[in-house]
C-alpha positions, 0 to 999 in steps of 0.5 A: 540537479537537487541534492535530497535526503530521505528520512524514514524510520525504516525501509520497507522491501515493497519500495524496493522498485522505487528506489531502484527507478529513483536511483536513475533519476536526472532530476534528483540526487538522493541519500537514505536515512533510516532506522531499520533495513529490510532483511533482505536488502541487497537491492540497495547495493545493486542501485549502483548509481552516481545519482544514489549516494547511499544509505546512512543508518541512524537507530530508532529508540522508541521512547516510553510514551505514545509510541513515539520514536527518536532516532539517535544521530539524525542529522543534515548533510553538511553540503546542504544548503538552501534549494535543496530538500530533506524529505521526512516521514510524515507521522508526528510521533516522529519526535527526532524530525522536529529539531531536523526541521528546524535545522533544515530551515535555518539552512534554507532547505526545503521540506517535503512531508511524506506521508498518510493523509487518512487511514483505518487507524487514524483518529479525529484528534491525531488528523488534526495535529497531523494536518496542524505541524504539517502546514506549520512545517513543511513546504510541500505535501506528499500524499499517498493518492489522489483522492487524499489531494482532494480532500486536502484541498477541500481543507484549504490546503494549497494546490501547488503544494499538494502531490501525490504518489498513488502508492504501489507496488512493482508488478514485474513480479507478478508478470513473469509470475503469470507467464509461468501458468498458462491455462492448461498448467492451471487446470491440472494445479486445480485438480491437483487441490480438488476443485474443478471448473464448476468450483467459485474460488474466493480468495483473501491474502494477507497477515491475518491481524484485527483490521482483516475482519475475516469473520465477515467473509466467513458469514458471508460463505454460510449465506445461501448465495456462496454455498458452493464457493470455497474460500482460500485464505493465504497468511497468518497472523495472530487472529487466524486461530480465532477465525479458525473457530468462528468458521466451526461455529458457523459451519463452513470450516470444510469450505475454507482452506487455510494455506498459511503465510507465502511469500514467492510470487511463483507460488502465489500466482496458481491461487490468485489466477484461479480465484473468482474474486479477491476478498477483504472484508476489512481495511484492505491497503497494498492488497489490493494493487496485488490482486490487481496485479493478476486482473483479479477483481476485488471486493471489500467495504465503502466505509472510506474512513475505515479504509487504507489510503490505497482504496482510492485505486478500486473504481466501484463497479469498474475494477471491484465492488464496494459492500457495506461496512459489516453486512456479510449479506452484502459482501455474499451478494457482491461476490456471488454477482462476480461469480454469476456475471461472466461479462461483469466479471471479464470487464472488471478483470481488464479494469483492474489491469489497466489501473496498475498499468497505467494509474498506479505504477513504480514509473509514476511513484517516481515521476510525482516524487520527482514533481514534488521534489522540484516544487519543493526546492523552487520554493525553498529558492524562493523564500531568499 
């Protein structure tokens, strides 16, 4: 079995299933090292486990330059030696994992860098540091999708150390969730809100922050095409205020509902389940894999250097549609064919089910972790 540590700057609650699933792996044997906690973390008690040894919390100091972040006590495990691997989160402002690395080669441990390929955020110059250390630093590269293996391969990086999770979220939720709405307990929360079954429901959830680029989908609703749709925004965020005034300007503030930030599944489930299609106009990432969860259709933009590694999941014209970048005349088009297309709509709906149940699941963030992993340590046994 192979002893690995897992470095993150913090721990997001959406890896929860993750962890949970690692915890029960034959293959590994694994201990957290992080910054930060998810408020509510009790799930990392409950991961009781002879194969998870725990949690030690090494406290992020961020530093008064580039936004970069040194953790304070980072450290290797005194048991470890060479065939075993460290596991560091892939982003360069990490300065605390330099001398960790270093430490972990003179020890002969090997590395995994997990982390973005590419992202809305990254920049031209920033990629190439990134890709810069991490052929210089590690022995293996775990990326977020396919589709980032596949352009890493095309730089010249080397297949038998490319992998990917095909990053997800745990859809458990959102099944029990379904199981609690059957179609005649929707029909009556529909009356309930106003609409009946004539009414095209658009939806969109998530913090709303720059990156949304909401008032494309707030022209979009002014065109012609989505006259008689409503739009149904669920989050908050520090740019809500400002689209609230552009859906004035443009004139559809009576057919926009703003729900504010929710976070219970059960709560949630009634609004994607009546929804026609989910909407993001900007750089949509885990998103996506929610509306999914629900067989909700999506459409957002084709500008992939504009987008968030979890794009690679939608198939266009399969399980969403791609508008272009910007155009609210396309994005009108594309989510008033869903509308119309009663066939197209049904098929996409199964598509986008059967790519979270089978493409992008918790069981198979596990399986490629642990195939990384594996390589990982055969070439820190090989390098002897």
């Amino acid at each position: 079995m192979i002893k690995v540590d897992i470095y993150q700057p913090f721990l997001t609650h959406y890896r929860e299933a993750f962890y949970r699933q690692l915890a029960h792996s034959e293959k590994l044997h694994f201990h957290i090292h992080t910054g930060s906690l998810p408020p509510a973390h009790s799930w990392l008690k409950s991961a009781d486990c002879s194969n998870f040894s725990g949690i030690t919390l090494v406290p992020n100091i961020r530093l008064p330059f580039g936004q970069c972040i040194w953790q304070k006590g980072l450290k290797l495990q005194l048991s470890s030696g060479r065939g075993d691997v460290i596991v560091i989160y892939g982003g360069p402002r990490m300065l605390s994992n330099f001398p960790l690395i270093w430490k972990a080669r003179c020890r002969g441990i090997a590395i995994v860098w997990w982390g973005h390929g590419w992202s809305a955020t990254s920049k031209p110059w920033r990629a190439w540091i990134r890709r810069f250390l991490m052929r210089r630093l590690a022995d293996v590269f775990l990326l977020y999708t396919d589709r980032e293996v596949d352009d890493f391969k095309k730089m010249g990086f080397p297949s038998n150390r490319l992998f990917a999770t095909n990053n997800t979220i745990d859809q458990e939720p959102i099944r029990q969730a379904i199981l609690k709405w059957p179609e005649s307990r929707l029909v009556e929360f529909r009356k309930e809100q106003g609409y009946d079954e004539k009414t095209s429901i658009l939806l969109f959830c998530s913090q709303i922050g720059k990156k949304t680029e909401l008032e494309v989908a707030l022209r979009a609703l002014a065109t012609p095409g989505l006259k008689k749709a409503v739009l149904v925004i669920i989050g908050d965020g520090p740019f809500r205020s400002q689209y609230e005034r552009a859906a004035v300007e443009l004139g559809v503030a009576d057919r926009v509902r703003w729900l504010g930030a929710m976070y219970d599944e059960d709560a949630l489930a009634p609004w994607f389940l009546s929804a026609r299609c989910f909407v993001y106009p900007g750089a949509i990432g885990l998103s996506l894999l929610h509306a999914f969860g629900y067989g909700l259709p999506v459409v957002t933009h084709g500008e992939m250097k504009h987008q968030m590694p979890e794009i690679a999941a939608l198939r266009d014209g399969q399980n969403g549609l791609l508008f272009e970048h910007g155009n609210s005349d396309d994005l009108a088009q594309k989510a008033a064919s869903l509308i119309s297309d009663t066939q197209l709509h049904r098929q996409m709906s199964v598509n986008a089910k059967h790519t979270v149940e089978t493409t992008f699941t918790i069981q198979g963030m596990v399986k490629r972790f642990e195939d990384a992993v594996q390589a990982a340590s055969r070439f820190g046994v090989a390098s002897i």
